[in-house]
C-alpha positions in Angstrom: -16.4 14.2 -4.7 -14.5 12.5 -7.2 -14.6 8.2 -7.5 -10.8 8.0 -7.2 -11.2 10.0 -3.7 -13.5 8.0 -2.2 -11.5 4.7 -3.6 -8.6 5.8 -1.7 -10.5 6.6 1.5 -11.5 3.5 1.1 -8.1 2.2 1.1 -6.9 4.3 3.5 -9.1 2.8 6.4 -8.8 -1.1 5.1 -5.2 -0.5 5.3 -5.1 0.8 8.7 -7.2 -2.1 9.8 -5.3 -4.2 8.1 -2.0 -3.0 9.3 -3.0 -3.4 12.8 -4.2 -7.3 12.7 -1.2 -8.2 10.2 1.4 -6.6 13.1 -0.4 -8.6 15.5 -0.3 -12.0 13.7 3.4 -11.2 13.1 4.4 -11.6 16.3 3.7 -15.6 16.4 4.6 -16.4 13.0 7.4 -15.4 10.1 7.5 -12.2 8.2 7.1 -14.7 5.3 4.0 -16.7 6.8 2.3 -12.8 7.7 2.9 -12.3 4.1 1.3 -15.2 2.6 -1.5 -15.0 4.7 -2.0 -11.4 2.9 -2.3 -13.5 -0.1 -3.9 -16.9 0.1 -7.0 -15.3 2.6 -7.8 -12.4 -0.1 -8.1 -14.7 -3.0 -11.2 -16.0 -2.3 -12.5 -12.2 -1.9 -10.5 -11.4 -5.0 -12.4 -13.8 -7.4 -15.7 -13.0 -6.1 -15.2 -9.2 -6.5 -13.8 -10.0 -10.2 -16.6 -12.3 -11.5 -19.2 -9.9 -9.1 -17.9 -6.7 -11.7 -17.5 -9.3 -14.9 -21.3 -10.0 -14.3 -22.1 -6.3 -14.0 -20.0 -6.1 -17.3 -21.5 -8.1 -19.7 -20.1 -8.0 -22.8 -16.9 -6.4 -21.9 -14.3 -8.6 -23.6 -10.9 -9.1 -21.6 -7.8 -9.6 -23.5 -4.4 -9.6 -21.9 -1.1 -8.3 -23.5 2.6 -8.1 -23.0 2.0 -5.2 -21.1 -0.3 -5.8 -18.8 1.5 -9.2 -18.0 4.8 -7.5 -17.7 3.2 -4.9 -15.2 1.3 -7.2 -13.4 4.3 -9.7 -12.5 6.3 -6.9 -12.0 4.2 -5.0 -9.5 3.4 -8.4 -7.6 6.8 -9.2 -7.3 7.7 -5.6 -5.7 4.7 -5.5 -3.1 5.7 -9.0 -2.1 9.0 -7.5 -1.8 8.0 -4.5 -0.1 5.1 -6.2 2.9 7.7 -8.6 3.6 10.2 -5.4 4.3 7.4 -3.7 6.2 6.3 -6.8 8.4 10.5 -6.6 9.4 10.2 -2.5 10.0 7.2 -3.4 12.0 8.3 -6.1 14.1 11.5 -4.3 15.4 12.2 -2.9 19.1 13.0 0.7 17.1 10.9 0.7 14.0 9.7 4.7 14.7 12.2 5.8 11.9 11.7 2.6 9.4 8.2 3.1 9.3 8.4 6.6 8.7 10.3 6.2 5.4 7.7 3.6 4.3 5.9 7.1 4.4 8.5 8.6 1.6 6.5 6.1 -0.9 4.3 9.1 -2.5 7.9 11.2 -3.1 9.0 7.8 -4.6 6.6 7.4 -6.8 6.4 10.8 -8.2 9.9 10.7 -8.8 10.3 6.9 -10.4 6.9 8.1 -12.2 8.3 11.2 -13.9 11.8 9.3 -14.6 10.4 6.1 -15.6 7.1 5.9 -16.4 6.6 9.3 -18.1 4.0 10.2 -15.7 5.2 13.7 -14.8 2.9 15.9 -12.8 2.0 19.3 -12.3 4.1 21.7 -10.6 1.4 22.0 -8.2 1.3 18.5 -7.7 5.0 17.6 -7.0 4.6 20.9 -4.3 1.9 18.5 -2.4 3.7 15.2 -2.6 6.6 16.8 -1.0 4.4 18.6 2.1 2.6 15.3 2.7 5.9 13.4 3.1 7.7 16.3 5.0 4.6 16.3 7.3 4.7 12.7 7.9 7.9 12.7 8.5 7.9 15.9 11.2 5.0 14.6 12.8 6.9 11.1 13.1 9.6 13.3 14.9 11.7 11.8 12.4 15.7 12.0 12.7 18.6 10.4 11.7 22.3 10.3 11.5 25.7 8.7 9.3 25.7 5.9 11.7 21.7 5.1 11.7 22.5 5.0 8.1 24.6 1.9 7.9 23.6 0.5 11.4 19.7 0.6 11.5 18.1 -2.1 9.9 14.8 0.1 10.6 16.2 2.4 8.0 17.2 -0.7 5.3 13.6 -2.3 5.6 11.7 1.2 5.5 12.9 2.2 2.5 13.2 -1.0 0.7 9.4 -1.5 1.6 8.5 2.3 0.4 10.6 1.7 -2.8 9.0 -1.3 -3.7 5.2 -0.4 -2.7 5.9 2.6 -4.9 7.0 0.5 -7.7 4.3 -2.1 -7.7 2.0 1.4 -7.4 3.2 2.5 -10.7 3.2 -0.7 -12.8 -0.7 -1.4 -11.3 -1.8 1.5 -13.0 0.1 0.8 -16.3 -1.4 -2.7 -16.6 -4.5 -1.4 -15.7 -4.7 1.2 -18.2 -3.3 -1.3 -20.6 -6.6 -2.7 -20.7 -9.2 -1.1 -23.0 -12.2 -2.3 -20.4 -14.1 -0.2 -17.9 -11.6 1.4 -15.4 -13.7 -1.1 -11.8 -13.2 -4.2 -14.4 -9.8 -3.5 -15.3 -8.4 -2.5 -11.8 -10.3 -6.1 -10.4 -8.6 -7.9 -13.4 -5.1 -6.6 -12.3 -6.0 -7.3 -8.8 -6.9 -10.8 -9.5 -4.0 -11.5 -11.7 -1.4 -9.9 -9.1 -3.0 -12.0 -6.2 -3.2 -15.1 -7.6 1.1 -14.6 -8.3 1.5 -14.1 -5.0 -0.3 -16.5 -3.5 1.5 -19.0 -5.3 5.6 -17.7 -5.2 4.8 -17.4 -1.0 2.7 -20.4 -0.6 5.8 -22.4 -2.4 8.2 -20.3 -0.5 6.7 -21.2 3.1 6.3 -24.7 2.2 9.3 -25.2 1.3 11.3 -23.1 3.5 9.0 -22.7 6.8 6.6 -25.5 6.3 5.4 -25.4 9.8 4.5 -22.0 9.4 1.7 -23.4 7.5 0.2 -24.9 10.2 0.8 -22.0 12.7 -1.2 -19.7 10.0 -4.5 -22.4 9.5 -4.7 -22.4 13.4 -4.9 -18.6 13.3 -7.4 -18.9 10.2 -10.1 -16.8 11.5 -7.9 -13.9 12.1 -6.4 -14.7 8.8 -9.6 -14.5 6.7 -9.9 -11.3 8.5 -6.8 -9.9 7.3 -7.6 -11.5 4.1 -10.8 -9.7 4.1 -9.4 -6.3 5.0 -6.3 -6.5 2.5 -8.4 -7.3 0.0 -10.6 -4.1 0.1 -8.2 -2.0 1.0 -6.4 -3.1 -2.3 -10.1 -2.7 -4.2 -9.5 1.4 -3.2 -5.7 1.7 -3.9 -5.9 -0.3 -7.6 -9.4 1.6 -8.6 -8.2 4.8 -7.4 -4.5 4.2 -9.4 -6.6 3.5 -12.4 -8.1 6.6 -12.2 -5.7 8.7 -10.9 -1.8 9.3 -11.0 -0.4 6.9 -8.1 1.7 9.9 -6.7 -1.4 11.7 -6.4 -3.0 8.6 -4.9 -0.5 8.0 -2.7 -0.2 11.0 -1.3 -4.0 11.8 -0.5 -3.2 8.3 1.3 -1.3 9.9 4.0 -4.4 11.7 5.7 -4.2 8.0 7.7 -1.3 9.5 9.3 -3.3 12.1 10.0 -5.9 10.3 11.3 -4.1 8.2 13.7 -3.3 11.4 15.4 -6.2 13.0 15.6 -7.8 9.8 16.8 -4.7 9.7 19.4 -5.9 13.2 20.7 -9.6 13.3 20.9 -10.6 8.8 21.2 -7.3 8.6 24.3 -6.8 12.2 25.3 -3.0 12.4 24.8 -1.5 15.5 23.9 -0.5 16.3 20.3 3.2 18.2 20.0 4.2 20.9 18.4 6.2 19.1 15.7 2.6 16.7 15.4 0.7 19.9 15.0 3.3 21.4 12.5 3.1 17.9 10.5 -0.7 18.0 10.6 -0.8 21.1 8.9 1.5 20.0 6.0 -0.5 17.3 5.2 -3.7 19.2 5.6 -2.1 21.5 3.2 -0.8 18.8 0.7 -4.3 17.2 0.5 -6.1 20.3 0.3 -3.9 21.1 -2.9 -4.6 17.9 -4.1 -7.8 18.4 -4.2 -8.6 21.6 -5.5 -5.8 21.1 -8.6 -8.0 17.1 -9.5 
């Protein structure tokens, strides 16, 4: 099986983990405070998987340059951006159809990717993107109309976090690939880079805005080194798989979670799986099953 495979796996279960604790924490403090804690409780992790992989590394020279800074900055601005949007999408009484089109990030990426970034894909590829997001979306049991379009803020915050996740997706792998380092070294120098940014634009926008948010979040520290913990891996898979791997692709292998979930619905709690969630199943058995065979 190929590295960036079992990177995204990998990313695939920290995120769900990760997901779950974050929507739990959310509900006592701000979408901003759930964010920072993202941030602040993974560097720790970040620097010691960086100098871990610089130690493995010997004699691998790191040099930064105006691309890889420009990326980097870029893409932590965007998934800042985009968990703050999803924290919202999460938190609300209707959030089915917000969270859904977080799911349309792998269709955003391949298109942004092909328009912006010059990384066009295969025919084949662009086939599987679109039945991995259709699937999600059928199995989500996913509908809207006119109205939900202007009136849901479900719908604002779902795509605003899938456009931004897929943005900061595509400038990760461009600053990583900027780098002419081994592809584990470069993804962990991005990582570090990108967290340390983050950790300082929320940390300066809680204190100042929120500041007794701060104190809510270091009396909930254990669960937030947890989520620090689990965030941290989780972006280990999705920046190592990027590096080595188109982020549409990676991003759409990612939505076996979906998948997951349901299966794990069916089998771990015994409730019944629907048509629709059968017929969405299969699309994104299908997608990944393409994806696979055409790497």
């Amino acid at each position: 099986m190929q590295a960036w495979i079992l990177f995204t796996l990998l990313a695939v279960v920290m995120q769900s983990v990760r997901t779950a604790a974050q929507k739990q924490i959310a509900q006592s403090i701000t979408a901003a405070a759930a964010t920072l804690v993202r941030y602040l409780f993974g560097l720790p992790f970040a620097l010691g998987y960086y100098f871990s992989l610089s130690y493995f590394y010997q004699g691998e020279e790191i040099v930064g340059n105006a691309v890889f800074y420009r990326a980097s900055t870029l893409a932590a601005i965007a998934q800042i951006f985009a968990t703050v949007f999803l924290i919202k999408a999460l938190t609300l009484r209707n959030f089915a159809v917000g969270t859904a089109l977080v799911k349309t990030e792998a269709l955003l990426t391949a298109v942004l990717g092909a328009v912006f970034f010059s990384a066009a894909l295969s025919s084949i590829a662009y086939l599987s993107v679109f039945l991995g997001v259709l699937g999600v979306l059928i199995a989500s049991n996913w509908k809207v109309n006119w109205r939900d379009l202007v009136e849901n803020e479900s719908i604002k915050y779902g795509v605003g976090a899938g456009l931004g996740f897929a943005l900061a997706s595509l400038w990760i792998r461009e600053a990583s690939l900027s780098l002419d380092i081994p592809r584990l070294l470069s993804a962990s120098t991005v990582l570090l880079y990108m967290v340390a940014i983050q950790t300082v634009l929320c940390l300066l926008f809680v204190a100042i805005r929120e500041r007794m948010q701060l104190v809510l979040v270091l009396s909930r520290w254990k669960s937030c080194f947890f989520i620090g913990f689990t965030s941290l891996a989780g972006s280990v898979g999705w920046f190592t798989a990027m590096s080595l791997q188109d982020a549409a692709v990676v991003k759409t292998l990612g939505q076996i979670e979906f998948l997951v979930t349901l299966l794990i619905t069916y089998f771990y709690f015994g409730e019944k799986i629907t048509l629709k969630e059968c017929l969405g199943i299969a699309l994104v058995a299908v997608s990944v099953i393409l994806l696979i065979s055409t790497s």
